[in-house]
ZAVOGU-750570 format. One record per atom (N, C-alpha, C, O): residue number from 1; residue in one letter; chain; atom name; x, y, z. Coordinates in steps of 0.001 Angstrom, whole numbers, plus 500000, padded with zeros to 6 digits. Example, Ala and Ser with C-alpha at 12.3 -4.5 7.8 and 13.67 -1.06 7.14 Angstrom:
! ZAVOGU-750570
[kolfi 1; 'A'; 'A'; 'N'; [513190; 494310; 507800]]
[kolfi 1; 'A'; 'A'; 'CA'; [512300; 495500; 507800]]
[kolfi 1; 'A'; 'A'; 'C'; [513200; 496700; 507800]]
[kolfi 1; 'A'; 'A'; 'O'; [514236; 496681; 508465]]
[kolfi 2; 'S'; 'A'; 'N'; [512850; 497750; 507080]]
[kolfi 2; 'S'; 'A'; 'CA'; [513670; 498940; 507140]]
[kolfi 2; 'S'; 'A'; 'C'; [512900; 500030; 507870]]
[kolfi 2; 'S'; 'A'; 'O'; [513409; 501138; 508039]]
***
This chain:
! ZAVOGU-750570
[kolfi 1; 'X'; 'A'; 'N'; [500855; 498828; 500000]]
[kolfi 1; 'X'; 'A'; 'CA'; [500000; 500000; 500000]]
[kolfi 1; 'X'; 'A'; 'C'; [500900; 501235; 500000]]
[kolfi 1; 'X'; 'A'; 'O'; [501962; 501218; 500623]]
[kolfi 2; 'X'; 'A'; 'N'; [500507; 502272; 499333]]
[kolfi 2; 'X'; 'A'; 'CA'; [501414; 503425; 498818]]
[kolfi 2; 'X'; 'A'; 'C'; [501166; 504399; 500067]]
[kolfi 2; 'X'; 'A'; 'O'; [500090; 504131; 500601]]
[kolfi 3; 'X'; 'A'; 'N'; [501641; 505128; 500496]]
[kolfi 3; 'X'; 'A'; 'CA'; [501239; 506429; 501556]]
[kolfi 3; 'X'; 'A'; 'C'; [501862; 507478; 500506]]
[kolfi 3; 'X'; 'A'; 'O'; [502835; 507494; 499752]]
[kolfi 4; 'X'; 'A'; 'N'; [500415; 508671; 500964]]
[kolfi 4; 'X'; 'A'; 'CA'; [500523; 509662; 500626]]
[kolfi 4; 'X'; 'A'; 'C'; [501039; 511054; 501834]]
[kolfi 4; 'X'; 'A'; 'O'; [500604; 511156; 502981]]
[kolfi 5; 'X'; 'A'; 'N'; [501697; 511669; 501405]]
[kolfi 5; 'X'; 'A'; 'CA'; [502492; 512802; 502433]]
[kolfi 5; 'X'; 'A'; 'C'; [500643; 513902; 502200]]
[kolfi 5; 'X'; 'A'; 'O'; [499933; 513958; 501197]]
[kolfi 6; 'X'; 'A'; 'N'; [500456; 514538; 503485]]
[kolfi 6; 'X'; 'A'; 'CA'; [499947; 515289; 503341]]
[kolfi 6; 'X'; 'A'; 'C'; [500677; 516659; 504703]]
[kolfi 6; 'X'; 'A'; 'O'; [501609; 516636; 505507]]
[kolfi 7; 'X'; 'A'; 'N'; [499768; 517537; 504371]]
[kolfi 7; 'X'; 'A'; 'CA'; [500238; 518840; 505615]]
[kolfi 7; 'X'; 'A'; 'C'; [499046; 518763; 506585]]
[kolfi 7; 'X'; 'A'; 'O'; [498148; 518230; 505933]]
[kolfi 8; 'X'; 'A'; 'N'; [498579; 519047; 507877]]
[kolfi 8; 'X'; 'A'; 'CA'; [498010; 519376; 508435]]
[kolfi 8; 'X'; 'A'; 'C'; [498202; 520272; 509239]]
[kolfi 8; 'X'; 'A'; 'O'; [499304; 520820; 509202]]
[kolfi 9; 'X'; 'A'; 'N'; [497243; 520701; 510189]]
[kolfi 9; 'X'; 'A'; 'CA'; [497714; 522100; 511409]]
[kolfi 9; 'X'; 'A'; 'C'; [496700; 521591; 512282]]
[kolfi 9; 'X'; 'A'; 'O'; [495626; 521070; 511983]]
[kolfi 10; 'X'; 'A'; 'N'; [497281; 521856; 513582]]
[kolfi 10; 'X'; 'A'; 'CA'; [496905; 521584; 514524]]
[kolfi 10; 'X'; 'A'; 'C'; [497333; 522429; 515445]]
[kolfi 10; 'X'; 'A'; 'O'; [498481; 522810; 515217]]
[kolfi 11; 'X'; 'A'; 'N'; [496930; 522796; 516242]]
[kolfi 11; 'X'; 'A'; 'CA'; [497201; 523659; 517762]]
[kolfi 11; 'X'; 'A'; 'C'; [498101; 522994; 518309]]
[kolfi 11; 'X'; 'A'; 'O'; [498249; 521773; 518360]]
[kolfi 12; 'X'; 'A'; 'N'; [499068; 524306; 518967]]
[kolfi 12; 'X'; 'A'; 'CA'; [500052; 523839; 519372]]
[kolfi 12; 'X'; 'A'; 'C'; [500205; 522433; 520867]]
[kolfi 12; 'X'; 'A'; 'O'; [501168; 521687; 521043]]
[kolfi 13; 'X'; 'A'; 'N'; [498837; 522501; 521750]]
[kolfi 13; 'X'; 'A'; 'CA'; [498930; 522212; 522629]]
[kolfi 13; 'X'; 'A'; 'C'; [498464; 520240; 522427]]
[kolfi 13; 'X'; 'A'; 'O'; [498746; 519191; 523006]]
[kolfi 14; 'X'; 'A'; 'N'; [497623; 520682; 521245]]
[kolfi 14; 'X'; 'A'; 'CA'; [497485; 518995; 520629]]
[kolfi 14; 'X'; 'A'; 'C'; [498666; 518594; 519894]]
[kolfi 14; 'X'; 'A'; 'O'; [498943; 517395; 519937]]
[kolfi 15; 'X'; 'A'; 'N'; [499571; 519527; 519091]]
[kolfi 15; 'X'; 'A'; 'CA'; [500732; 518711; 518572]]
[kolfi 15; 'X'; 'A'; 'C'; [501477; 517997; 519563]]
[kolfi 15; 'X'; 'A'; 'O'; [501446; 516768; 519625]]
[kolfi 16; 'X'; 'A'; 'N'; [502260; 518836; 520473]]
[kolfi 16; 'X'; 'A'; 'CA'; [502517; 518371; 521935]]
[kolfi 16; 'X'; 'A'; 'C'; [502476; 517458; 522812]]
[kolfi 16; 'X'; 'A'; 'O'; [503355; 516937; 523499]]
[kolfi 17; 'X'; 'A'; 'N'; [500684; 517212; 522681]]
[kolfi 17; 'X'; 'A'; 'CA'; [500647; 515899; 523022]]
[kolfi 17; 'X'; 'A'; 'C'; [501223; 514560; 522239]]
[kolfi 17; 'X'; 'A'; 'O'; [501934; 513607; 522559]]
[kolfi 18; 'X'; 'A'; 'N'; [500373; 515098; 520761]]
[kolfi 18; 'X'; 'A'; 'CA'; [501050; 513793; 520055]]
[kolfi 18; 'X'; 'A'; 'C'; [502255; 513517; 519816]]
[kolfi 18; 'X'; 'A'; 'O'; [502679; 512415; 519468]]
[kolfi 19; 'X'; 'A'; 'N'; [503098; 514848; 520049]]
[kolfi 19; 'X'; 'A'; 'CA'; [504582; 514333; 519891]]
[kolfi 19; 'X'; 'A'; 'C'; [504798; 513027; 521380]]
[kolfi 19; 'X'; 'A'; 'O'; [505303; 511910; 521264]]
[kolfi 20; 'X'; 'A'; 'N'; [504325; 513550; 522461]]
[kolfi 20; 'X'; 'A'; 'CA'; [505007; 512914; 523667]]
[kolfi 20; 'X'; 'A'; 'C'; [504341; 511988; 523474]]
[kolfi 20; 'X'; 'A'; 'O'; [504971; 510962; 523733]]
[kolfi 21; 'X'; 'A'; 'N'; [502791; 511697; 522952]]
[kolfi 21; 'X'; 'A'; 'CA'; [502500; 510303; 522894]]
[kolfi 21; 'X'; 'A'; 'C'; [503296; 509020; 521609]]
[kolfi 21; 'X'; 'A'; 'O'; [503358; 507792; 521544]]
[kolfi 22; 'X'; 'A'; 'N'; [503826; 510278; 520689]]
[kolfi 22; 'X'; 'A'; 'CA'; [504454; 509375; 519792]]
[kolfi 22; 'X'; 'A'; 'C'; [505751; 508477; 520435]]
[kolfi 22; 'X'; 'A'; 'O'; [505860; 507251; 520391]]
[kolfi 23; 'X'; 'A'; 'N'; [506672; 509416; 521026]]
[kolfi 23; 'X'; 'A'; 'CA'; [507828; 509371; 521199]]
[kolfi 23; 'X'; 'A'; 'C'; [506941; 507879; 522573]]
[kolfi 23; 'X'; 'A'; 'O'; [506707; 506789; 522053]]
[kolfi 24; 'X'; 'A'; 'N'; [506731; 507975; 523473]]
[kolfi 24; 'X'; 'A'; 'CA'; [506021; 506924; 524713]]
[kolfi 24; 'X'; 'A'; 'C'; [505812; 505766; 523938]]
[kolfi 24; 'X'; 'A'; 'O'; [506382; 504797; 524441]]
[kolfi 25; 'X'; 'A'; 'N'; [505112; 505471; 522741]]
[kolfi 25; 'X'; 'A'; 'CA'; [504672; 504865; 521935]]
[kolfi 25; 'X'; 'A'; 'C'; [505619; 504253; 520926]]
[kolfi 25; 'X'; 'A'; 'O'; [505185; 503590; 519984]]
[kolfi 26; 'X'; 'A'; 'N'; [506953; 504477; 521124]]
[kolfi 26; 'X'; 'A'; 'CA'; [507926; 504462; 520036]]
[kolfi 26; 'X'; 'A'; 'C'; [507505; 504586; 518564]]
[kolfi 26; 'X'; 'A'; 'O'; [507910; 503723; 517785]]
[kolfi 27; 'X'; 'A'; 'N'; [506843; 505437; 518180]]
[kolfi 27; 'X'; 'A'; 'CA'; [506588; 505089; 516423]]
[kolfi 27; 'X'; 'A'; 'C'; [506451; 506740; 516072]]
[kolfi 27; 'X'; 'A'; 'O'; [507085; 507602; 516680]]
[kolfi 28; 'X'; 'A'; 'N'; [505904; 506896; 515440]]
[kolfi 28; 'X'; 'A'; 'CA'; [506411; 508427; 514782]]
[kolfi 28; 'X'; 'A'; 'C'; [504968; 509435; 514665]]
[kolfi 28; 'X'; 'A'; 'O'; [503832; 508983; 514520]]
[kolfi 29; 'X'; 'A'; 'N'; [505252; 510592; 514746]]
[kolfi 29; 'X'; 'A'; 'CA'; [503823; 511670; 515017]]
[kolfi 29; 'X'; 'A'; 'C'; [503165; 511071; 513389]]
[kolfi 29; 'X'; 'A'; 'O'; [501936; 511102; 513444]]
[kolfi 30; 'X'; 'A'; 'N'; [503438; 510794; 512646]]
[kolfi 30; 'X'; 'A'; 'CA'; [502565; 510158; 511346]]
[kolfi 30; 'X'; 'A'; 'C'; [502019; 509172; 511597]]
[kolfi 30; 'X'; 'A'; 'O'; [500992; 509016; 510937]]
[kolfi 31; 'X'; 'A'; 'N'; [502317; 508175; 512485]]
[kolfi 31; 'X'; 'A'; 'CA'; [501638; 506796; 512473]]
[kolfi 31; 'X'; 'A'; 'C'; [500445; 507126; 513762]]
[kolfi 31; 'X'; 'A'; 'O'; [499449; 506430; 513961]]
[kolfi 32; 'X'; 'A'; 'N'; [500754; 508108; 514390]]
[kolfi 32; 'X'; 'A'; 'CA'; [499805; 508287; 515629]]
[kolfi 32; 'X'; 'A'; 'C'; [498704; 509145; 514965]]
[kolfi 32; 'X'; 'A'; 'O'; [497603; 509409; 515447]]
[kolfi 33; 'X'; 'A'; 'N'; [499093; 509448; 514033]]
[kolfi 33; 'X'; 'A'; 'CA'; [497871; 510711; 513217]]
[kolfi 33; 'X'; 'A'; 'C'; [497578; 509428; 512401]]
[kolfi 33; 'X'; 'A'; 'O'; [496462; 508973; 512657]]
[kolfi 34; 'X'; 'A'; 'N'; [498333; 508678; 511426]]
[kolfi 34; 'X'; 'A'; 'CA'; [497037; 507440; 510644]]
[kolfi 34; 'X'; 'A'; 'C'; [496224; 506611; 511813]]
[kolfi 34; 'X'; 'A'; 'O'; [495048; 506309; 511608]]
[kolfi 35; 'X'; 'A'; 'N'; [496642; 506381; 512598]]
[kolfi 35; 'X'; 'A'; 'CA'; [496319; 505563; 513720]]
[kolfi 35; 'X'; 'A'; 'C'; [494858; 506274; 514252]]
[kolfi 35; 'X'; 'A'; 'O'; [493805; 505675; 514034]]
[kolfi 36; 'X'; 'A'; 'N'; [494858; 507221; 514762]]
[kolfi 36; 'X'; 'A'; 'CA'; [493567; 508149; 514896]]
[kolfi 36; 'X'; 'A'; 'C'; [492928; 508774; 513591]]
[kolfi 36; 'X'; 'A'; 'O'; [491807; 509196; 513874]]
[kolfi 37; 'X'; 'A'; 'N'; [493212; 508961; 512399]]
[kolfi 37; 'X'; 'A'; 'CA'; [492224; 508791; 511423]]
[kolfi 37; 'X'; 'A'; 'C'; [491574; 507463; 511920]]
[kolfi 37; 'X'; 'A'; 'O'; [490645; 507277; 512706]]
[kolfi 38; 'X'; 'A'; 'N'; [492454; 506492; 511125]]
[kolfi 38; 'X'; 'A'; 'CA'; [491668; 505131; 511171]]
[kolfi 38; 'X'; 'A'; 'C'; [490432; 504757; 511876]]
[kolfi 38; 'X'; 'A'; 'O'; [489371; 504255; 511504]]
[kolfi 39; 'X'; 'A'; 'N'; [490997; 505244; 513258]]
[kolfi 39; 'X'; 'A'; 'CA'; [490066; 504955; 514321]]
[kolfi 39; 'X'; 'A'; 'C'; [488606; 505660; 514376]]
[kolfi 39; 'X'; 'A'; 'O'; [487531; 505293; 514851]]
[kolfi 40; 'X'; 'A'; 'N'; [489121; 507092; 513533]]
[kolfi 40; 'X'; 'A'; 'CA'; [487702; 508367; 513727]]
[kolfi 40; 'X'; 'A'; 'C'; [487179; 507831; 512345]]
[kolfi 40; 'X'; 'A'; 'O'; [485973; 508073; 512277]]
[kolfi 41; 'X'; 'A'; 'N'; [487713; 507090; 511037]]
[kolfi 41; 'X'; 'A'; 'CA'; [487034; 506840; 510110]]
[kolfi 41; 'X'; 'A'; 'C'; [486028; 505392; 510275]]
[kolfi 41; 'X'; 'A'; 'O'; [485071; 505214; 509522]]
[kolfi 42; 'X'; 'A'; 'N'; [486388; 504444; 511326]]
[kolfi 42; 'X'; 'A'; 'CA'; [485939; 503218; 511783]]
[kolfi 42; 'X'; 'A'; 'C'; [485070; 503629; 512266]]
[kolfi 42; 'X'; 'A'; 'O'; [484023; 503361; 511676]]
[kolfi 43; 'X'; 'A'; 'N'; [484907; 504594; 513718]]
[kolfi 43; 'X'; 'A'; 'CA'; [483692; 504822; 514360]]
[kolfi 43; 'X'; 'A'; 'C'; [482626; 505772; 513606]]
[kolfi 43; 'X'; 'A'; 'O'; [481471; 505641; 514010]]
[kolfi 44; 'X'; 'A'; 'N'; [482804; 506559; 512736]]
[kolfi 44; 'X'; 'A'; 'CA'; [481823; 507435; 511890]]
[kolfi 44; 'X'; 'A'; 'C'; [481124; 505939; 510942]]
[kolfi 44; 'X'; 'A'; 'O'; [479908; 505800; 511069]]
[kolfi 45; 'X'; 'A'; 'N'; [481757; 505038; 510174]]
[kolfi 45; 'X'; 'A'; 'CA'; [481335; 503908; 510267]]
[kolfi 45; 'X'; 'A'; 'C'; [480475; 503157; 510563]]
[kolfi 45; 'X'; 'A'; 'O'; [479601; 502611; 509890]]
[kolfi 46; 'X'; 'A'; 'N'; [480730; 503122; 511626]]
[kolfi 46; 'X'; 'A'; 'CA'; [479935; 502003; 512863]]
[kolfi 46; 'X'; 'A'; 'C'; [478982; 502848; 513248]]
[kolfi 46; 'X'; 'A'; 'O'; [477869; 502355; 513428]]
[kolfi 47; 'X'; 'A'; 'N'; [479189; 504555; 513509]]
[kolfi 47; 'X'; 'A'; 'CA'; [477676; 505081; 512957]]
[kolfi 47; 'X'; 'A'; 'C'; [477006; 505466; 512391]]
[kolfi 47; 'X'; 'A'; 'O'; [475893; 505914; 512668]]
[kolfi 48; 'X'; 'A'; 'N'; [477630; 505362; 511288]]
[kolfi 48; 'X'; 'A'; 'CA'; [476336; 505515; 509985]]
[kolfi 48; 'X'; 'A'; 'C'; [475733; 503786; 509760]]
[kolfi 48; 'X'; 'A'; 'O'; [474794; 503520; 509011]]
[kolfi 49; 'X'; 'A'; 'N'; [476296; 503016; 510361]]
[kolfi 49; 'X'; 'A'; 'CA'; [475612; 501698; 510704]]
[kolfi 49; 'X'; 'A'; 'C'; [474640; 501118; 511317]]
[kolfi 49; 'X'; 'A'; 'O'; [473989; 500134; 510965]]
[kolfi 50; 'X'; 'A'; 'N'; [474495; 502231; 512946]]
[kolfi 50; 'X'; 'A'; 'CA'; [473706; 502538; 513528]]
[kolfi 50; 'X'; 'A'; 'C'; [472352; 503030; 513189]]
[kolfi 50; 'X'; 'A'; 'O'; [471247; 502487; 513199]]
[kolfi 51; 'X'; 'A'; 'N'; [472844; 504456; 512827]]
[kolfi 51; 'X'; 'A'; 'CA'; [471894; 505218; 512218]]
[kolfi 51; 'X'; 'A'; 'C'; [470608; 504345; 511090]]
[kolfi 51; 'X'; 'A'; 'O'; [469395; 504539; 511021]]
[kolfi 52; 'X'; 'A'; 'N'; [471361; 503514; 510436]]
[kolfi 52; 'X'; 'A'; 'CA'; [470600; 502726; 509181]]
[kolfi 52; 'X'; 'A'; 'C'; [469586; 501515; 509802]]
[kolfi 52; 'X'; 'A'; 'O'; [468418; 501347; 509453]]
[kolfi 53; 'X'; 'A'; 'N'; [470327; 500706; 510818]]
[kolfi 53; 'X'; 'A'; 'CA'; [469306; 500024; 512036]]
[kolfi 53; 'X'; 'A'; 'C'; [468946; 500646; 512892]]
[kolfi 53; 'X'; 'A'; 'O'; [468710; 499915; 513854]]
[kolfi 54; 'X'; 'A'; 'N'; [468770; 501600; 513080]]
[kolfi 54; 'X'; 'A'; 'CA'; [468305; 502667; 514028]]
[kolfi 54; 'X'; 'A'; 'C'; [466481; 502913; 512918]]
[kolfi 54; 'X'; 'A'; 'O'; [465343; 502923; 513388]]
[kolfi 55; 'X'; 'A'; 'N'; [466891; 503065; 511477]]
[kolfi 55; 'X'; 'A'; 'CA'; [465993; 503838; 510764]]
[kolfi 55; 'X'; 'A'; 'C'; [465201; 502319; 510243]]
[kolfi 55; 'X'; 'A'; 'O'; [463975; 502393; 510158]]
[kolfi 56; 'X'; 'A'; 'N'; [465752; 501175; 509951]]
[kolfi 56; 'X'; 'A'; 'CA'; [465461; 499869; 509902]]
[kolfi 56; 'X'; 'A'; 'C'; [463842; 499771; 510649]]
[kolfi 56; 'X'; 'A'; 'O'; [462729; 499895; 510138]]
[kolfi 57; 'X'; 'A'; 'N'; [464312; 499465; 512231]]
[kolfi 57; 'X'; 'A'; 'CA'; [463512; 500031; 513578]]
[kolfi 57; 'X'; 'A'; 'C'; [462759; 501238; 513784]]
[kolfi 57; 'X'; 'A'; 'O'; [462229; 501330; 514891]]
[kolfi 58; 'X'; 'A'; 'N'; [462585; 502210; 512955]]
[kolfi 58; 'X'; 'A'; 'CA'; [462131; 503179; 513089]]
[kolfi 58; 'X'; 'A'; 'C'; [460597; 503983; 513899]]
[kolfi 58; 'X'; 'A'; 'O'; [460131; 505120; 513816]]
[kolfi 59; 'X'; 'A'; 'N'; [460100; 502530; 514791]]
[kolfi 59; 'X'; 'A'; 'CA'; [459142; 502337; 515066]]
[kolfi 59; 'X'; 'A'; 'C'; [459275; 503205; 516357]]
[kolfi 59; 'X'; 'A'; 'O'; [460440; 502988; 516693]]
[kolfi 60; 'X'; 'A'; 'N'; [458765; 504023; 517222]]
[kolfi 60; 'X'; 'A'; 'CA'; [458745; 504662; 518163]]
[kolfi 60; 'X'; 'A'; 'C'; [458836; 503234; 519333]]
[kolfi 60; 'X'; 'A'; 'O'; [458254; 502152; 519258]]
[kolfi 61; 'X'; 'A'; 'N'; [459628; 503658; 520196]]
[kolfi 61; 'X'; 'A'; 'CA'; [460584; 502689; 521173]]
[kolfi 61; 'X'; 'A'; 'C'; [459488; 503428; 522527]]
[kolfi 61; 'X'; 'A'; 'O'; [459145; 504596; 522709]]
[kolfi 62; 'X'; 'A'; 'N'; [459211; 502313; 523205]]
[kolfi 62; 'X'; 'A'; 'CA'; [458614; 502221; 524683]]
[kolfi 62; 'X'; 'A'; 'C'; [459569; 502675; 525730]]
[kolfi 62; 'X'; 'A'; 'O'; [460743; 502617; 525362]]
[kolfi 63; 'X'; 'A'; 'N'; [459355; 503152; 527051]]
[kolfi 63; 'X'; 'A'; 'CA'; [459889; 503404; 527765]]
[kolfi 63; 'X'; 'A'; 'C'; [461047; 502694; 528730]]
[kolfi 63; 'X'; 'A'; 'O'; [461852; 503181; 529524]]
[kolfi 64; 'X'; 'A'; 'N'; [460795; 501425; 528339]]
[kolfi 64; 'X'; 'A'; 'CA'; [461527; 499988; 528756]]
[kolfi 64; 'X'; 'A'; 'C'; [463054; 500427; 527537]]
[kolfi 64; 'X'; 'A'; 'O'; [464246; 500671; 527722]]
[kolfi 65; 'X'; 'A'; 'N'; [462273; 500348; 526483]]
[kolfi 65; 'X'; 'A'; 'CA'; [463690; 500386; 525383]]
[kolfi 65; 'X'; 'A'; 'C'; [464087; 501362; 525277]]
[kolfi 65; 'X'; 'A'; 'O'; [465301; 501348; 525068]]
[kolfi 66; 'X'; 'A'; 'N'; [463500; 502636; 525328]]
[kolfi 66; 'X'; 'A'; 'CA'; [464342; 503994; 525357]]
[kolfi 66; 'X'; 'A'; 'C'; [465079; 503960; 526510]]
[kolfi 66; 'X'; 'A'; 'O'; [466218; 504337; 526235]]
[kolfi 67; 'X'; 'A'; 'N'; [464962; 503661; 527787]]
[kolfi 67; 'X'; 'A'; 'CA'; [465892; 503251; 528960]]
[kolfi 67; 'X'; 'A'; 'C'; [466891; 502270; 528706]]
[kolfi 67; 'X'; 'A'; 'O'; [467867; 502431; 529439]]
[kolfi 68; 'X'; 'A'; 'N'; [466976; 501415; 528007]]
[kolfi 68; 'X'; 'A'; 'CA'; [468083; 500227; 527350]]
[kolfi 68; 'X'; 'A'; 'C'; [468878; 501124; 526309]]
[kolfi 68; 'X'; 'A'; 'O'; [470034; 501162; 526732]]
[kolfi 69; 'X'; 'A'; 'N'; [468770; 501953; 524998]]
[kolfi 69; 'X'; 'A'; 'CA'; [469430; 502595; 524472]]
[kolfi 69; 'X'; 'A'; 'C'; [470122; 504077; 525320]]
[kolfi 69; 'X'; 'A'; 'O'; [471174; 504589; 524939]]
[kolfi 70; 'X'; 'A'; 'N'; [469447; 504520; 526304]]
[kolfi 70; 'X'; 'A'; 'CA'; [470158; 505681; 526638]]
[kolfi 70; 'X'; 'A'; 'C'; [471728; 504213; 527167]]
[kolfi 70; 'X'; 'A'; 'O'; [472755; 504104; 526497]]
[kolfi 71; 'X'; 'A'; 'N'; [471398; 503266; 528554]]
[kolfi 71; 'X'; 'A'; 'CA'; [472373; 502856; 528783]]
[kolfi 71; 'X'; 'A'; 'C'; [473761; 502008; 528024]]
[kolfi 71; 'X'; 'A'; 'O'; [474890; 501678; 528387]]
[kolfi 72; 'X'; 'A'; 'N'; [472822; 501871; 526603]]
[kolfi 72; 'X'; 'A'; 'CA'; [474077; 501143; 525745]]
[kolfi 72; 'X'; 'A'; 'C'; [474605; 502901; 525439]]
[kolfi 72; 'X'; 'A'; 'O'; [475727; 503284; 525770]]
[kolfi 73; 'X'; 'A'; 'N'; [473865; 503561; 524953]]
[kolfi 73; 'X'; 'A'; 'CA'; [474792; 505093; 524067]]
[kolfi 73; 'X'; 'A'; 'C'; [475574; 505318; 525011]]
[kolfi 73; 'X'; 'A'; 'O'; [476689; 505576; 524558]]
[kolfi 74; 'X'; 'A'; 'N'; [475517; 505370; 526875]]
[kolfi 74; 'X'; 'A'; 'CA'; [476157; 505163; 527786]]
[kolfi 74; 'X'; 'A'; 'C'; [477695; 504833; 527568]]
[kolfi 74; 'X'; 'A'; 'O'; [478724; 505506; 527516]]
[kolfi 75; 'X'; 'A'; 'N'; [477324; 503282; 527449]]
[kolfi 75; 'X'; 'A'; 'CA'; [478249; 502381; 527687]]
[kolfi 75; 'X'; 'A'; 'C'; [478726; 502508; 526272]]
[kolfi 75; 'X'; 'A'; 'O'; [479848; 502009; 526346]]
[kolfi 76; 'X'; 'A'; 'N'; [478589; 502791; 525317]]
[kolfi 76; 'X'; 'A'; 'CA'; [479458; 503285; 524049]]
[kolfi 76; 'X'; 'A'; 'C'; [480020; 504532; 524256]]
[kolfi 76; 'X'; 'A'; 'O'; [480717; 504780; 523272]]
[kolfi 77; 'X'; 'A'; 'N'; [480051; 505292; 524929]]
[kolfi 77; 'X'; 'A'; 'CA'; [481027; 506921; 524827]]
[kolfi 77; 'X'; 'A'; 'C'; [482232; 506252; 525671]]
[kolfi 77; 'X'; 'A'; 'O'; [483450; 506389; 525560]]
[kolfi 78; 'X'; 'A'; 'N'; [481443; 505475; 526561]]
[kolfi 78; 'X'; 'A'; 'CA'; [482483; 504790; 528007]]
[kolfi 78; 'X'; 'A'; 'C'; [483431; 504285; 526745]]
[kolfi 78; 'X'; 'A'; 'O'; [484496; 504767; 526358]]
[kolfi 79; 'X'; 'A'; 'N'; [482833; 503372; 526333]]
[kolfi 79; 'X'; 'A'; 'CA'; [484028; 502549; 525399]]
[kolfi 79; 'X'; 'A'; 'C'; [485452; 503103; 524466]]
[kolfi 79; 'X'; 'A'; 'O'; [486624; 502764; 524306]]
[kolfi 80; 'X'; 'A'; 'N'; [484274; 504420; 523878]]
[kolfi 80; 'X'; 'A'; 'CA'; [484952; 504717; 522635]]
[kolfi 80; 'X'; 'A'; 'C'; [486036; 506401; 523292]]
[kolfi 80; 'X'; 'A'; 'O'; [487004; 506935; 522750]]
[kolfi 81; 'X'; 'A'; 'N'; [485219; 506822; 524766]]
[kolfi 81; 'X'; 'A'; 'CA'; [486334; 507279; 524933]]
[kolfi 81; 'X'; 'A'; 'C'; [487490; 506873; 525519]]
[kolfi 81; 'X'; 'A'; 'O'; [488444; 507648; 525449]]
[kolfi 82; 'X'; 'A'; 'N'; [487656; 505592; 526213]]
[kolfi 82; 'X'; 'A'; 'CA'; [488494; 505169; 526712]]
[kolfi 82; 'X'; 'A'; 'C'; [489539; 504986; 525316]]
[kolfi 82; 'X'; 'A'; 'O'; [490706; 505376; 525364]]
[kolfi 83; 'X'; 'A'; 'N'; [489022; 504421; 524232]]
[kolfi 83; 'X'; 'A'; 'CA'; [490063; 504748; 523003]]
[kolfi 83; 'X'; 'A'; 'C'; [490565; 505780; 522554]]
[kolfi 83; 'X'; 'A'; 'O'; [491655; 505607; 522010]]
[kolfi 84; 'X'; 'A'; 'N'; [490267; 506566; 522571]]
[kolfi 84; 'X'; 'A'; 'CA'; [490956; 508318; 522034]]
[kolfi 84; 'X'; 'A'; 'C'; [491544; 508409; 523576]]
[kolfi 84; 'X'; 'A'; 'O'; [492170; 509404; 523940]]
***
């Protein structure tokens, strides 16, 4: 697979981080920036996946199941911020 060079900008206080997380991480501020694309292009993904069985279901949800989705959307921020 070919890589393409691109430029980005970022604030100084997020480069910063990713430098020290690169360097902790041994691999390089490029692989920690494909590494978090990847990850933000997987989860936009997984919700436009949602969204489509979400619209599948589109049936107005009871108070039993609207209480079951607030605690999974819950337990998905839990998840997905523990990754970033």
């Amino acid at each position: 697979m070919s890589n393409i060079k691109t430029a980005i900008s970022v604030n100084k206080p997020l480069f910063d981080e990713v430098e020290a997380l690169a360097q902790e991480m041994e691999v390089s501020r490029s692989e920690v920036f494909a590494r978090a694309a990847r990850e933000y292009v997987q989860h936009h993904k997984s919700h436009k996946i949602m969204e489509a069985i979400n619209a599948a279901y589109g049936d107005v949800p009871d108070e039993n199941e609207e209480a079951l989705r607030k605690r999974m959307r819950r337990k998905q921020r839990e998840i997905v911020e523990d990754q970033w």
